[in-house]
C-alpha positions in Angstrom: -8.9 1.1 -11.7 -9.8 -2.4 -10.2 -10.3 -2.3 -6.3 -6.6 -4.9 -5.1 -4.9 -3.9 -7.8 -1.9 -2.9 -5.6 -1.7 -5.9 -3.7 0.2 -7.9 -6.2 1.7 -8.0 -10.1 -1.2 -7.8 -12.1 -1.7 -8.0 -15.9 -4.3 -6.1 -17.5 -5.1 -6.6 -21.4 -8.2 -5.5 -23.7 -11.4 -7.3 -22.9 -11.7 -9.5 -25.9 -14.9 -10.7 -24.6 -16.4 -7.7 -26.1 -14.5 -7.3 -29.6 -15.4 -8.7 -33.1 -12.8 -9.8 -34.4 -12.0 -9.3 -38.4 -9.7 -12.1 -40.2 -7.3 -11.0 -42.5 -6.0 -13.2 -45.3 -2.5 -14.4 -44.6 -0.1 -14.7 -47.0 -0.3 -16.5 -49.8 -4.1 -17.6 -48.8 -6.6 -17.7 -51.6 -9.8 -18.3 -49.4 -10.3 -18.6 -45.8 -9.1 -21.5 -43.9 -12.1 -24.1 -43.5 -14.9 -23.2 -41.3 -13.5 -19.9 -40.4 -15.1 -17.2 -40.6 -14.5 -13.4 -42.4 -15.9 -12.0 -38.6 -16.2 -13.3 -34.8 -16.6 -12.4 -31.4 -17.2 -14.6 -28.8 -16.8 -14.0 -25.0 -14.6 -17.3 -24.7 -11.9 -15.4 -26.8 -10.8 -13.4 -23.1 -8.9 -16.2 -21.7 -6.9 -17.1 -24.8 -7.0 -13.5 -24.9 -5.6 -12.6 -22.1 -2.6 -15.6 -22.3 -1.3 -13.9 -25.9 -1.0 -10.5 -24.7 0.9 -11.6 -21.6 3.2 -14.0 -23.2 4.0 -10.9 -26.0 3.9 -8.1 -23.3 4.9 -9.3 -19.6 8.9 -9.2 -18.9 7.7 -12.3 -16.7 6.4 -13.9 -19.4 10.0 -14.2 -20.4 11.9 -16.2 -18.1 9.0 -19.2 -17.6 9.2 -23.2 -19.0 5.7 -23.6 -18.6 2.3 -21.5 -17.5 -0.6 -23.5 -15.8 -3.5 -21.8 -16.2 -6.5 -22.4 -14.3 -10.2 -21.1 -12.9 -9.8 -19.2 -9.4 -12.1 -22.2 -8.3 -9.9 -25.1 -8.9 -7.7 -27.2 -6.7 -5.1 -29.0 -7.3 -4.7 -32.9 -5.6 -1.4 -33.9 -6.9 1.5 -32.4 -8.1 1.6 -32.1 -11.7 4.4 -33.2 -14.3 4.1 -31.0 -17.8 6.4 -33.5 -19.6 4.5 -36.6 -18.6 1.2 -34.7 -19.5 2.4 -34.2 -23.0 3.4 -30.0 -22.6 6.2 -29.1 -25.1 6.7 -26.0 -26.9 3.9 -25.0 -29.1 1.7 -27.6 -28.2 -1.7 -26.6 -25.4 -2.8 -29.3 -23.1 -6.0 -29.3 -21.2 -8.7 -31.0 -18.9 -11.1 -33.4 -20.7 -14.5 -31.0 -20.7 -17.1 -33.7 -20.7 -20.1 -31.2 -21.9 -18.4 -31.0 -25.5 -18.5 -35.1 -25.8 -22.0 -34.6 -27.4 -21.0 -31.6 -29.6 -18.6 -34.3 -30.9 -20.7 -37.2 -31.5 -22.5 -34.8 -33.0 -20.5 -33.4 -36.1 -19.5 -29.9 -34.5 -15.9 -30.7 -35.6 -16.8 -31.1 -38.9 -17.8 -27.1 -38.4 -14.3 -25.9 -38.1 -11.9 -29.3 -39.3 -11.4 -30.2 -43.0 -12.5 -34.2 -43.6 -9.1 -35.2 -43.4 -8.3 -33.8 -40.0 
């Protein structure tokens, strides 16, 4: 119901930007993981969001090595070279975001990351 909708393959997914999320304990979990907590919601959760239920649900999903995922507002100078940026199976790479630094130096890992992380 999104005005351009026809003029290309589009994915649409829930809006987890306006969900609360409820954890449920996995198997064989006694407690919660460290700094998780029982409830959540966060408007941030759309893009990761939106990347699950496409790699589970999109047949196109299925026949891709790697997805680049990026703002509508960003450019691209050089080509780019997954291997040589560290992409593998299972493992997210990503731009350095220079406003976190401070939550860093700060302690905000020790938030969500047990000591010995």
């Amino acid at each position: 119901s999104y005005r351009g909708m026809g003029i290309g393959n589009t994915f649409v997914h829930v809006n987890y930007a306006r969900m609360t999320h409820r954890r449920k304990p996995q198997p064989g979990e006694t407690k919660r993981p460290y700094g998780s907590r029982e409830t959540d919601g966060s408007p941030s959760y759309n893009k990761p969001g939106s990347i699950m239920h496409w790699v589970q649900e999109s047949e196109e999903a299925k026949h891709v090595d790697y997805v680049l995922y990026i703002d509508a507002d960003m450019l691209l100078r050089l080509p780019m070279d997954p291997i040589a940026m560290g992409v593998k199976r299972g493992v997210v790479v990503s731009e350095h975001v220079g406003y976190l630094d401070e939550g860093l130096r700060s302690g905000l890992t020790a938030q969500f990351l047990p000591p010995e992380a």
